[in-house]
C-alpha positions in Angstrom: -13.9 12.0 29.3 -15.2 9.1 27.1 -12.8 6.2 26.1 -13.7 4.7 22.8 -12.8 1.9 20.4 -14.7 1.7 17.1 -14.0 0.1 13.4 -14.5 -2.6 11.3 -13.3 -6.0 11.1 -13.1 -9.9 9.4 -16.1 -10.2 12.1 -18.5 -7.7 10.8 -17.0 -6.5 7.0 -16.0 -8.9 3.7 -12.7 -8.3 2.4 -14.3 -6.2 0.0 -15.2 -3.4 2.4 -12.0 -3.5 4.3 -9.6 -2.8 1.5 -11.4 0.0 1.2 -11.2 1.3 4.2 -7.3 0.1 4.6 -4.6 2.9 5.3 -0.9 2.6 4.2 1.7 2.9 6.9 2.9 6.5 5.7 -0.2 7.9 6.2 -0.9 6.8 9.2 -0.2 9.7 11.0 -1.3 12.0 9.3 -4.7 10.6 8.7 -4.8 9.9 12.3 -4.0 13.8 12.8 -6.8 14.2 10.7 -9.6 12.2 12.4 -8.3 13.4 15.6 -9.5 17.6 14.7 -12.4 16.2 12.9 -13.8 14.3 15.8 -13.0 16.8 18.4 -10.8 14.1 20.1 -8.3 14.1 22.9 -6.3 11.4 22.1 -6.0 9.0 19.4 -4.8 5.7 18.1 -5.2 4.5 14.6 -4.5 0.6 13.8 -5.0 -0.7 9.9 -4.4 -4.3 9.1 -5.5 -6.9 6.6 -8.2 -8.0 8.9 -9.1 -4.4 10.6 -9.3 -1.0 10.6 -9.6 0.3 14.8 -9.7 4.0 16.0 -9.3 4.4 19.9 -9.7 7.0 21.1 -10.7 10.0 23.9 -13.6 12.7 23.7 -15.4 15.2 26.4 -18.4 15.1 23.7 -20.7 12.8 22.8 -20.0 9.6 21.1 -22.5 10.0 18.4 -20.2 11.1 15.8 -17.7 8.8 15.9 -18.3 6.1 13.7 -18.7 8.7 10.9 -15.3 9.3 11.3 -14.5 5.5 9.8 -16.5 7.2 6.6 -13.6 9.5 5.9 -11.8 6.7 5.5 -13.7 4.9 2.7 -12.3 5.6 -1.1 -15.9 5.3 -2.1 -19.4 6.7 -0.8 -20.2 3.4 1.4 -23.2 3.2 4.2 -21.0 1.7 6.7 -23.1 1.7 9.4 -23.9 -2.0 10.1 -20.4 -3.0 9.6 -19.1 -0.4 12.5 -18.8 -1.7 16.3 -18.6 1.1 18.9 -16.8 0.5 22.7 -16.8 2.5 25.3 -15.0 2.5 28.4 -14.4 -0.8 30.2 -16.1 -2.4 26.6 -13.2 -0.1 24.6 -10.8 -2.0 27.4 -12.2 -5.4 27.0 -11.7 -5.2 23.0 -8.3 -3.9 22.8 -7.4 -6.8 25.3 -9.3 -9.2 23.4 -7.5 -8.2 20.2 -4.2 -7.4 21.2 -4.1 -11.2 22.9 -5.2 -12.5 19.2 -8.7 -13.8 20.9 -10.5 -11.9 18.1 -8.1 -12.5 15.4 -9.0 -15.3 12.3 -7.0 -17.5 14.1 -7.4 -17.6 17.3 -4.2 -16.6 19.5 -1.8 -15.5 16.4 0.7 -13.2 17.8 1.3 -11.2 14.2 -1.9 -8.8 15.8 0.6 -7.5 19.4 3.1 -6.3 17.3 1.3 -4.3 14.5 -0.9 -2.8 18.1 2.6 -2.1 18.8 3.6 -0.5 15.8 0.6 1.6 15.4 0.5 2.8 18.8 4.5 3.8 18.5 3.3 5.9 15.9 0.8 7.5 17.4 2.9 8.1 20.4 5.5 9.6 18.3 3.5 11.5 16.8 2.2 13.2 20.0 -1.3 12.0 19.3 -2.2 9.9 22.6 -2.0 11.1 26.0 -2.4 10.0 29.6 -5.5 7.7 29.0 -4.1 5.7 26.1 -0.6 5.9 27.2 -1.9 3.6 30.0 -4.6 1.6 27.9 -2.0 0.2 25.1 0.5 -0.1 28.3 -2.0 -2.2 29.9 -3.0 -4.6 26.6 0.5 -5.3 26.7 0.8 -6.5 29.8 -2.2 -8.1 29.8 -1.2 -10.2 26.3 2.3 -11.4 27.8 0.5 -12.6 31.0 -2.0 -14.5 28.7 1.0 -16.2 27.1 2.5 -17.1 30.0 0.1 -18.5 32.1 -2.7 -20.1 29.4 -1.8 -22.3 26.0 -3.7 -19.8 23.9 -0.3 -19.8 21.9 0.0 -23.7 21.2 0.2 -24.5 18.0 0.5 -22.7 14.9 -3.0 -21.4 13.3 -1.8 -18.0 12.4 -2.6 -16.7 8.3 1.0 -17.6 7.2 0.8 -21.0 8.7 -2.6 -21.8 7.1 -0.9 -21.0 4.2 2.1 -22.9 4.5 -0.6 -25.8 5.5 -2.3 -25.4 2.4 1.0 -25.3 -0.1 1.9 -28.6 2.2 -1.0 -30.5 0.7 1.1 -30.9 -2.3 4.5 -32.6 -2.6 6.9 -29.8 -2.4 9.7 -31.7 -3.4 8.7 -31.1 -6.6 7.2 -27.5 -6.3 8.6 -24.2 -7.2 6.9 -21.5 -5.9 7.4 -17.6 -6.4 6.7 -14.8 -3.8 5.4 -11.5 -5.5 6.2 -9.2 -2.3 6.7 -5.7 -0.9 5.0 -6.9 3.2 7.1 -9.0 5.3 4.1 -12.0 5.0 5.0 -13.1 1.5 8.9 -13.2 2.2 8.3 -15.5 5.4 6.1 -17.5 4.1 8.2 -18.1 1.0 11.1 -18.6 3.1 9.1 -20.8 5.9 8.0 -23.3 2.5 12.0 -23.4 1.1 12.6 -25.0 4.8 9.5 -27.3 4.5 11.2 -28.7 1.0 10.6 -26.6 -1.6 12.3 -27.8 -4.9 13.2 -24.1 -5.4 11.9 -20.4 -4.4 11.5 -17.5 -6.7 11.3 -13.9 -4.8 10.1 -10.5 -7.1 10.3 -6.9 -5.6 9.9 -3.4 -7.7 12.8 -3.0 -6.0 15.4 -5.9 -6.9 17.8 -4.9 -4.2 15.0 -6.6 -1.6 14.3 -9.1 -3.8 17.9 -10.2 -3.7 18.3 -10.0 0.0 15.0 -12.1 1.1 16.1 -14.5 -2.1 20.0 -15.0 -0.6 18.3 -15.6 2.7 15.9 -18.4 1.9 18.1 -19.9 -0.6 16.3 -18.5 -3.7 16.2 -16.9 -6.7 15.7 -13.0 -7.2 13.3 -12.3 -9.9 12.9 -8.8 -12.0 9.6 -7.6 -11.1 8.4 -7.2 -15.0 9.5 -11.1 -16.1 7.2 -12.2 -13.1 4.8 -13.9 -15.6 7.2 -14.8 -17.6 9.2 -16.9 -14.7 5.5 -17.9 -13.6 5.3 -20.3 -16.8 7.5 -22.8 -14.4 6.4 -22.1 -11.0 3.7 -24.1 -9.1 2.4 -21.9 -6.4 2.4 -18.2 -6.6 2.1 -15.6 -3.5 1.4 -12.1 -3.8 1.7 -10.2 -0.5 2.4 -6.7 -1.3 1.2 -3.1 -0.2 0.0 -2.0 -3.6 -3.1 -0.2 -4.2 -3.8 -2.0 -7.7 -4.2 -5.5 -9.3 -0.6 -6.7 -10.2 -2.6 -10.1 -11.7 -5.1 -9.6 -13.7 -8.1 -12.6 -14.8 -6.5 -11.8 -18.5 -2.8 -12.2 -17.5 -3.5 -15.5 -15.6 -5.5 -17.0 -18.5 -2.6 -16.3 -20.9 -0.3 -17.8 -18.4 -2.1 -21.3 -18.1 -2.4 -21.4 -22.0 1.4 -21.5 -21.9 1.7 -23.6 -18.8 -0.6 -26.1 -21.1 -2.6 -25.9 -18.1 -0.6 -27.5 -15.6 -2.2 -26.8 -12.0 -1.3 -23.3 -10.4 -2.2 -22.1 -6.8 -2.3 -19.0 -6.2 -2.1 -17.4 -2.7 -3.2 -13.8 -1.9 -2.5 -11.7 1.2 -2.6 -8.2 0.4 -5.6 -6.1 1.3 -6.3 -4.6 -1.4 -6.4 -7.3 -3.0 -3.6 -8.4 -5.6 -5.0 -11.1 -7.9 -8.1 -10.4 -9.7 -10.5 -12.7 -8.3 -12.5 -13.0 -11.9 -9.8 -16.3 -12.2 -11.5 -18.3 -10.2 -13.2 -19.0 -13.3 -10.2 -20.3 -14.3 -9.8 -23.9 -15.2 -6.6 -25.6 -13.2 -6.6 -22.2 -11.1 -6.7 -22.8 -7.4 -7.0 -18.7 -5.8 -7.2 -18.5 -1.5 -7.3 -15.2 -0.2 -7.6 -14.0 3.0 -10.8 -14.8 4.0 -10.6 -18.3 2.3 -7.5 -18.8 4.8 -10.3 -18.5 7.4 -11.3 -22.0 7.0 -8.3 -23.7 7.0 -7.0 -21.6 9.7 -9.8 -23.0 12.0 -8.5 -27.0 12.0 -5.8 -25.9 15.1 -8.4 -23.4 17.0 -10.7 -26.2 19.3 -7.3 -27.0 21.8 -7.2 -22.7 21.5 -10.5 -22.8 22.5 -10.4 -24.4 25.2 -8.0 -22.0 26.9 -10.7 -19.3 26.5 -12.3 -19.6 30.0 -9.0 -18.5 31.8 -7.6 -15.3 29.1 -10.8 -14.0 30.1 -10.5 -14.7 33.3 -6.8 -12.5 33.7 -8.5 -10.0 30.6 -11.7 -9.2 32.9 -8.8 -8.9 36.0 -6.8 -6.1 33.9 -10.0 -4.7 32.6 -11.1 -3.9 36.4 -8.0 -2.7 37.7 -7.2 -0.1 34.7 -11.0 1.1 34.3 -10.7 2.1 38.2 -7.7 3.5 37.7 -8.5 5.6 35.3 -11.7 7.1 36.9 -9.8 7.2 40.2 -7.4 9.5 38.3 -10.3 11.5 36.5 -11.8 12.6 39.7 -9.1 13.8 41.1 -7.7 15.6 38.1 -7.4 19.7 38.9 -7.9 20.4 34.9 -11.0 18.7 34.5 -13.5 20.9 32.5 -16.4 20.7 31.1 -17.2 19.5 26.9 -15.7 21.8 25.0 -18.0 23.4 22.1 -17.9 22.3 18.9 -16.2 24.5 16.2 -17.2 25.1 13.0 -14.4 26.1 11.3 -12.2 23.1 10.7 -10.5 22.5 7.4 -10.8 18.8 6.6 -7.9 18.1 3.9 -9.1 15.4 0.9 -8.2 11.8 2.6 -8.2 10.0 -0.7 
C-alpha cells in the first residue's frame, strides 16, 4: 500500500492559482468523498488553507494518477502540473511533519497550520474516510509538533500572518487610527481585536450576519457595523481588513475609487486575508491606497524568521527521529497483515458528481 501526500502551496503556486483550487469547509467532506472513489484510494485526508491545498492519502495502485485528482478541484481548466508536489512514504511522512510543525509555513513556526491539520483531519475521521495508516500518520505529526515546541525555540517570537499584519498597521500611530474588520474567518476578528489592545482609537466590526458582528464588536470594545453601510462607515476609517470566506469581490477597484474621492484622499490601508481574494487588486492603482494581501505579508513576515532559523538543525533532527520510527512501523504492520491483497482493478464505472 502506497502512502501519499500531494498539492499545491505558497512554495510552488501564486495566490492566484490557490484560490482556485481553495475548498470551503462544508464541502470538505464531501469532496474528499469524492476524490477518494475517483482515485481508487483507501484512505484519505483533505486539508485547504489560504496558503495550501494537501491530499494524503493511501492507494494499492500506482501513484501516477494522483495529482490529476488536484485537477478536479480547479474552477477553471488549469495545467497544474508544475505547481503539484507528490510524497510518498517516509517523503509523505517528512512533509506532513514539516508542515504540521509550521517549518513550511510563510512564517516559519506559526502554530495557526497544527490546528487547521487538526481540524481537517477530525473531519475526515468523522467522516469515516481515514483508516489504520492515517489514523497513525496525523497521530504521529502531532506528537511530533508538541515535541518540537517543547524541546526547540521554533515558537519564539511572533511571525505568524496576523502578527505581520498587526506589525504592519503598527507602523502607523494607532492612537489616532480607526480601523474596520470586514469578516466572516476568525483572522479578521483577532486581528481587529489584537490592534484595539495595541491602541487603536476605535474598531469597526461588519458581518452579513450582525449578530457576529455584535459579539466580536462587544468583545474587543468596538462598534458593530451593518454589512451594507461598510463603505459608507469606511469614509472615516483608516485601515480596513477583509478576512472572509466569500467566493466574490466584496471591494471592488470602482467602490474604493469612489470611497477616496469622499475621503478627499486621505491615506487608506487596506489588508486582505481571504483566499479568494476580497479586494480587487486593480486599486493598487489607486493613489493614497496602500493594499497587502497575503503573499505581500510574506515579506514582512520574514524580519522575525533568522532566530526561527536557527532552530532548524534540531526540529529536523526529532522530525527525521519520528519519521523512522512510524515508517517502520507501518511496514512492520504491513507485513504481517492477514488481509493484505493484491491492487485491486480499476473500475470503469464511477459516477464523478460536478465539483464546481
Amino acid at each position: 500500500m502506497k502512502l501519499f501526500a500531494a498539492g499545491i502551496s505558497h512554495k510552488t503556486a501564486p495566490v492566484e492559482l490557490r484560490e482556485q483550487l481553495a475548498v470551503k469547509q462544508p464541502a470538505i467532506a464531501d469532496l474528499a468523498f469524492v476524490l477518494k472513489c475517483f482515485g481508487h484510494l483507501d484512505e484519505i485526508v483533505l486539508l485547504s488553507t489560504c496558503n495550501r491545498v494537501e491530499i494524503y492519502g493511501t492507494t494499492r495502485q500506482a501513484t501516477g494518477h494522483i495529482k490529476s485528482l488536484l485537477q478536479l478541484l480547479c474552477a477553471e481548466p488549469r495545467d497544474l502540473d508544475r505547481h503539484i508536489y507528490l510524497y510518498e512514504d517516509a517523503a509523505a511522512v517528512r512533509h506532513l511533519l514539516r508542515v504540521a510543525a509550521g517549518l513550511d509555513s510563510m512564517a516559519l513556526g506559526e502554530t495557526e497550520i497544527t490546528g487547521q491539520i487538526k481540524n481537517a483531519y477530525e473531519i475526515a475521521r468523522n467522516a469515516g474516510l481515514t483508516g489504520r495508516v492515517l489514523n497513525r500518520l496525523f497521530q504521529r505529526a502531532f506528537q511530533a509538533t508538541k515535541e518540537i515546541r517543547t524541546r526547540t525555540g521554533i515558537g519564539r517570537g511572533t511571525v505568524s500572518i496576523k502578527s505581520t499584519a498587526v506589525e504592519l498597521i503598527g507602523k502607523r500611530d494607532l492612537s489616532r487610527q480607526s480601523i474596520m474588520g470586514t469578516r466572516r474567518r476568525r483572522d479578521g476578528g483577532e486581528l481587529c481585536s489584537t490592534s484595539s489592545k495595541k491602541g487603536a482609537q476605535s474598531i469597526f466590526i461588519s458581518n452579513r450576519s450582525f449578530d457576529r458582528a455584535l459579539d466580536l464588536a462587544t468583545r474587543c470594545g468596538g462598534e458593530a457595523v451593518c454589512f451594507g453601510y461598510c463603505l459608507f462607515e469606511m469614509c472615516d476609517v483608516d485601515v480596513v481588513i477583509a478576512a472572509t470566506s466569500s467566493a466574490e469581490t466584496i471591494l471592488s477597484c470602482e467602490d474604493i475609487e469612489n470611497l477616496m474621492k469622499a475621503r478627499r484622499n486621505r491615506p487608506l490601508l487596506l489588508i486582505d486575508l481571504s483566499v479568494p481574494r476580497n479586494i480587487d487588486p486593480a486599486v493598487t492603482g489607486l493613489d493614497h491606497v496602500s493594499l497587502f494581501n497575503i503573499d505581500d505579508l510574506e515579506a514582512v513576515a520574514r524580519r522575525g524568521v533568522q532566530a526561527r532559523e536557527q532552530e532548524l538543525t534540531a526540529c529536523h533532527q526529532i522530525i527525521e527521529a519520528h519519521v523512522a520510527a512510524l515508517t517502520e512501523k507501518l511496514h512492520t504492520e504491513e507485513a504481517q497483515s492477514p488481509w493484505r491483497s493484491a491492487p485491486r482493478q480499476l473500475s470503469t464505472n464511477i459516477f464523478i458528481p460536478q465539483l464546481t
